[in-house]
C-alpha positions in Angstrom: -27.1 -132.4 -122.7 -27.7 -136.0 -122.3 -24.3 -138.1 -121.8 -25.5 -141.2 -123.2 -27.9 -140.4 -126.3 -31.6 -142.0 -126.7 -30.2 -143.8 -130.2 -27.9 -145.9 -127.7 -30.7 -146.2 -124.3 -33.0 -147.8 -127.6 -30.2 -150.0 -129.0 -29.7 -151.6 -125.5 -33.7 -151.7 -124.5 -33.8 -153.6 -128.2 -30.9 -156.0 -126.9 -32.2 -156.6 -123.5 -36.1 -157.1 -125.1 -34.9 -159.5 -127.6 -32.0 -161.5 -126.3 -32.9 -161.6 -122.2 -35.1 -162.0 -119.4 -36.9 -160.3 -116.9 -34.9 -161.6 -114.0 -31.6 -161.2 -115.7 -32.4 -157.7 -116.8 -33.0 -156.8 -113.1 -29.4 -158.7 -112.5 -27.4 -156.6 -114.2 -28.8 -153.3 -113.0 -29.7 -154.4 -109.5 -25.6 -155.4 -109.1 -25.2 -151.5 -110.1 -27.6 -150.2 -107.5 -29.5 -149.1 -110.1 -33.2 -148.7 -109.1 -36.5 -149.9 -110.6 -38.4 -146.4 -111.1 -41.9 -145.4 -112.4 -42.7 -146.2 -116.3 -42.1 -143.1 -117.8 -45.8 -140.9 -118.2 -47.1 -141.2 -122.0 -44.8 -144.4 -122.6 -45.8 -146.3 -125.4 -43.9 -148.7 -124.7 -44.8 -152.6 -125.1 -43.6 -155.7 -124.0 -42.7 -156.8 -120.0 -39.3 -156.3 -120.8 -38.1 -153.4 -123.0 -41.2 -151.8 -120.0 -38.7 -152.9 -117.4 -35.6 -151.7 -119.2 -37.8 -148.3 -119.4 -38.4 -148.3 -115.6 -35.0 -148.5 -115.0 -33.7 -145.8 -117.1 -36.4 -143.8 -116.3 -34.7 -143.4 -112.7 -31.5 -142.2 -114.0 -30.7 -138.4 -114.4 -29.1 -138.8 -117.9 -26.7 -136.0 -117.3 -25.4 -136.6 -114.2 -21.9 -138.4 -114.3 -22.3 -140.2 -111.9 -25.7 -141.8 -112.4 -24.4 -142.1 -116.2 -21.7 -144.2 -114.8 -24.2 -146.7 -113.1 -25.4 -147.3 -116.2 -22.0 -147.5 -118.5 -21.0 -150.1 -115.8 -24.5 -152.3 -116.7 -23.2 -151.6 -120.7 -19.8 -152.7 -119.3 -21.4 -156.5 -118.3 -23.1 -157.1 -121.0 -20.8 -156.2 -123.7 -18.2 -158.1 -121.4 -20.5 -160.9 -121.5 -21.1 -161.3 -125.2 -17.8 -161.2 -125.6 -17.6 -164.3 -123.6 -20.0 -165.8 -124.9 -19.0 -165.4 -129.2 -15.4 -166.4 -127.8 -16.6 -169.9 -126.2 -19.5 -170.7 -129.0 -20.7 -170.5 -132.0 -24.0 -168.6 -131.1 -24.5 -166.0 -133.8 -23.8 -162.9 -131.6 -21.7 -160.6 -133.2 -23.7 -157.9 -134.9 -25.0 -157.0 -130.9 -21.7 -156.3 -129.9 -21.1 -154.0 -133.2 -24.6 -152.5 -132.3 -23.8 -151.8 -128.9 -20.4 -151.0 -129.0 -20.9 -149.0 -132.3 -23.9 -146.6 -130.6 -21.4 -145.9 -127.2 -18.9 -144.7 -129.8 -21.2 -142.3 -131.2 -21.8 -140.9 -128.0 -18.1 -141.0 -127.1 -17.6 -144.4 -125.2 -15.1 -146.5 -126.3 -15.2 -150.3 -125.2 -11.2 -151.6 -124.5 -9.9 -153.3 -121.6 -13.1 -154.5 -120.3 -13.9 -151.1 -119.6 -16.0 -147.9 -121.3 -14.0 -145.2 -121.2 -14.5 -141.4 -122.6 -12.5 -141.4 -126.1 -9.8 -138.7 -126.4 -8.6 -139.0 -122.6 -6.7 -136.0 -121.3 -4.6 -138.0 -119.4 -3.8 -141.4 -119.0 -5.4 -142.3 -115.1 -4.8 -146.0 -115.3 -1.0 -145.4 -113.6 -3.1 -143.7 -110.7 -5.5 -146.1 -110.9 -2.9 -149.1 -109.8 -0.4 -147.2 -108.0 -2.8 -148.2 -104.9 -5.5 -149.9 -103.6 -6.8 -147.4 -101.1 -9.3 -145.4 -103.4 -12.5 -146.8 -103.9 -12.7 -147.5 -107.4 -16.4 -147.3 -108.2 -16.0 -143.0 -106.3 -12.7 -142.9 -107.8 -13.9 -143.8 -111.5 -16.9 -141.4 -111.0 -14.0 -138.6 -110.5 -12.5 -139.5 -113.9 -15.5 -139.5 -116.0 -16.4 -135.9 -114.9 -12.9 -134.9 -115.4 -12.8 -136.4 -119.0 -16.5 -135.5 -120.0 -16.2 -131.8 -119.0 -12.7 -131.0 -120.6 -13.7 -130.0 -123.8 -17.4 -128.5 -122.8 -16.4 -127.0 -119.2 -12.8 -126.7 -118.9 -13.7 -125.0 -115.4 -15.7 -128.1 -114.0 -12.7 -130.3 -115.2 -10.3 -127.9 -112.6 -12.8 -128.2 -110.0 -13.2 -131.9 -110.5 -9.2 -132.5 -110.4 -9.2 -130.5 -107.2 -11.5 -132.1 -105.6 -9.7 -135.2 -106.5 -6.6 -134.3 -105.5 -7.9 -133.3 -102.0 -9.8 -137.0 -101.8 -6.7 -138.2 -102.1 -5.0 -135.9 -99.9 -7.1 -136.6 -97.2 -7.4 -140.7 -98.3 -4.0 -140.8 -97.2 -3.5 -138.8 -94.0 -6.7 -141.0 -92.4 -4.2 -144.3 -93.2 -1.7 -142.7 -91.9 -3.7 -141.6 -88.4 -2.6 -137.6 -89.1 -5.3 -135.5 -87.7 -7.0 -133.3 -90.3 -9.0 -129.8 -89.5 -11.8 -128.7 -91.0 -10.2 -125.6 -91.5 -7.4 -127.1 -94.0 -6.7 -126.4 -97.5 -5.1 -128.6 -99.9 -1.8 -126.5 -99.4 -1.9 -127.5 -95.6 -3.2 -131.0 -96.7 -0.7 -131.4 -98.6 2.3 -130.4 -96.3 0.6 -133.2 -94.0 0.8 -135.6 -95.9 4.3 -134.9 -97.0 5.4 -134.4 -93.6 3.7 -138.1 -92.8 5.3 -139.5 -95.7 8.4 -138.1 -95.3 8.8 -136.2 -98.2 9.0 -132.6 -96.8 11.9 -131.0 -99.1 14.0 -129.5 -96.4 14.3 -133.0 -94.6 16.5 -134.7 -97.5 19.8 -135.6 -96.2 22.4 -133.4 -98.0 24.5 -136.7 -98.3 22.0 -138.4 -100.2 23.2 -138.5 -104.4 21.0 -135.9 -106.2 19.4 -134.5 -102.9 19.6 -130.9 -104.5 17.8 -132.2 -107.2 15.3 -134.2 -105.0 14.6 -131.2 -103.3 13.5 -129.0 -106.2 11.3 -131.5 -107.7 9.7 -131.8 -104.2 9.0 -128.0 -103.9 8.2 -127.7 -107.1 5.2 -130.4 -106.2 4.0 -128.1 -103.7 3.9 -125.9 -106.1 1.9 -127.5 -109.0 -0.9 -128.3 -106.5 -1.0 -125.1 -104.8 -1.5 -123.6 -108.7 -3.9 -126.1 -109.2 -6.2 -124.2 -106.2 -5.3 -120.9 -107.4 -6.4 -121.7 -110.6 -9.7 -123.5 -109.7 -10.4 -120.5 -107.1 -10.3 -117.9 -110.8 -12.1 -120.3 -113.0 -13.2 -123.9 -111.6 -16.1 -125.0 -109.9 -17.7 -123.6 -106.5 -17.6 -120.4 -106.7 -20.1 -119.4 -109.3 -18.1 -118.5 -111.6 -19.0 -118.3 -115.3 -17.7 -121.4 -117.2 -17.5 -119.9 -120.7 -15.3 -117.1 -119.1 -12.1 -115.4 -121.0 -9.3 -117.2 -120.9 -10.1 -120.5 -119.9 -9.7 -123.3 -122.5 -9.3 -127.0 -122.7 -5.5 -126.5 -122.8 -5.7 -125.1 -120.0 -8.0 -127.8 -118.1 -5.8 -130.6 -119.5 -2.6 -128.8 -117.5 -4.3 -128.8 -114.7 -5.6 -132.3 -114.9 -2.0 -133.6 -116.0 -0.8 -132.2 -113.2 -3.1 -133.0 -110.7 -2.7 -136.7 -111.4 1.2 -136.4 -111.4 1.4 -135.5 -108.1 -1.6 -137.8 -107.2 0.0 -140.9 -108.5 3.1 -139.7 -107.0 1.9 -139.7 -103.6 0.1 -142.9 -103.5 3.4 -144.6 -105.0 4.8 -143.6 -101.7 2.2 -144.2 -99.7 2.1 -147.5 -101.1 6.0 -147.8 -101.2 6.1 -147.0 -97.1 3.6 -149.5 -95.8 5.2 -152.0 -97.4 8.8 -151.5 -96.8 
């Protein structure tokens, strides 16, 4: 299935045929890497520019995430930009930004912040998203949008997803810190790495410190919850073909797993961030 519906590609491709230009057309999707592809075969199409607006949808695979957020980061400008624009005139602009705005929430997009973001959210991401600034956001966002698109439709592709997220992160932090890592390692072995080069590693706590029992059982039971998180992707997520409409598995389930995983990922970059700059 398509993540962003023809009724909304039209709606913008009406916009960008009515209200721009060639050369600011190729702006906005040539700052998104976007690509100029071939007009589509059998296109009926008419007019230079709703053409070009053609060509470069016509390169995007529609239901690929991350191709899908390319294009949701074009929407992103120009919805930002009309915004501007009715806030600092009087130009007549309003009923495009209902339009636009109006067809993404159809499709599930909802415009706040300056971003489009998936409606319903499993979690909230935007603590991991400023707990650092070591991910790179455009790779990290592409993460979330799989995570929050599959939920509901492929609870197993949303565990995979957080995994593989988890371990981005995981390894993000042991290359800042200089820690070697295998080929051969796991997130469990990742993860006592990383808590080894943060010093985190349960057992090290000093006894004297107020609490440190407690300390110590929320830090093991971190291990824990991402070691699960494996287990659980290795019965039902991603990458091992597994069926995804297998018994058992529900979005409940994939929104534990994707809670969790971004607990213990905004935990650790808190520290990370909280030891470089002590």
């Amino acid at each position: 299935m398509d993540l962003i519906s023809k009724k909304t590609r039209s709606a913008f491709e009406d916009y960008f045929s009515s209200e721009s230009t060639l050369r600011i057309i190729s702006k906005y999707f040539n700052n998104h890497d976007i690509h100029q592809g071939q007009t589509p075969i059998g296109s009926t199409v008419s007019g230079q520019r709703r053409q070009l607006v053609e060509q470069y949808f016509h390169y995007i695979n529609w239901r690929d995430p991350i191709q899908v957020r390319q294009v949701l980061n074009v929407f992103e400008d120009i919805i930002g930009d009309l915004i501007e624009e009715y806030n600092n005139s009087n130009s007549n602009i309003k009923e495009w930004i209902h339009k636009l705005t109006n067809a993404l929430l159809k499709d599930g997009y909802k415009y706040e912040n300056y971003k489009l973001n998936p409606i319903g959210q499993a979690t909230n991401f935007e603590s991991l998203k400023s707990a650092t600034n070591l991910l790179d956001k455009t790779h990290f966002q592409e993460h979330i949008d799989r995570i929050n698109k599959s939920i509901n439709d492929d609870p197993a592709l949303a565990i995979g997803s957080t995994k593989e997220l988890v371990e981005s992160i995981l390894k993000s932090i042991l290359i800042e810190l200089n820690i070697e890592i295998d080929k051969a390692d796991d997130i469990p072995k990742l993860l006592k790495k990383v808590q080894k080069g943060l010093d985190i590693v349960p057992n090290d706590v000093d006894n004297s410190i107020k609490g440190a029992e407690i300390i110590k059982v929320l830090l093991n039971n971190l291990g824990s919850v991402v070691i699960k998180l494996t287990e659980l992707r290795n019965l039902y997520g991603t990458g091992h073909g597994t069926d995804k409409k297998r018994n058992g598995l529900s979005p409940r389930h994939a929104r534990l797993a994707v809670g969790a995983g971004i607990t213990l990922s905004t935990f650790l970059l808190d520290t990370f961030e909280y030891k470089r700059t002590k």
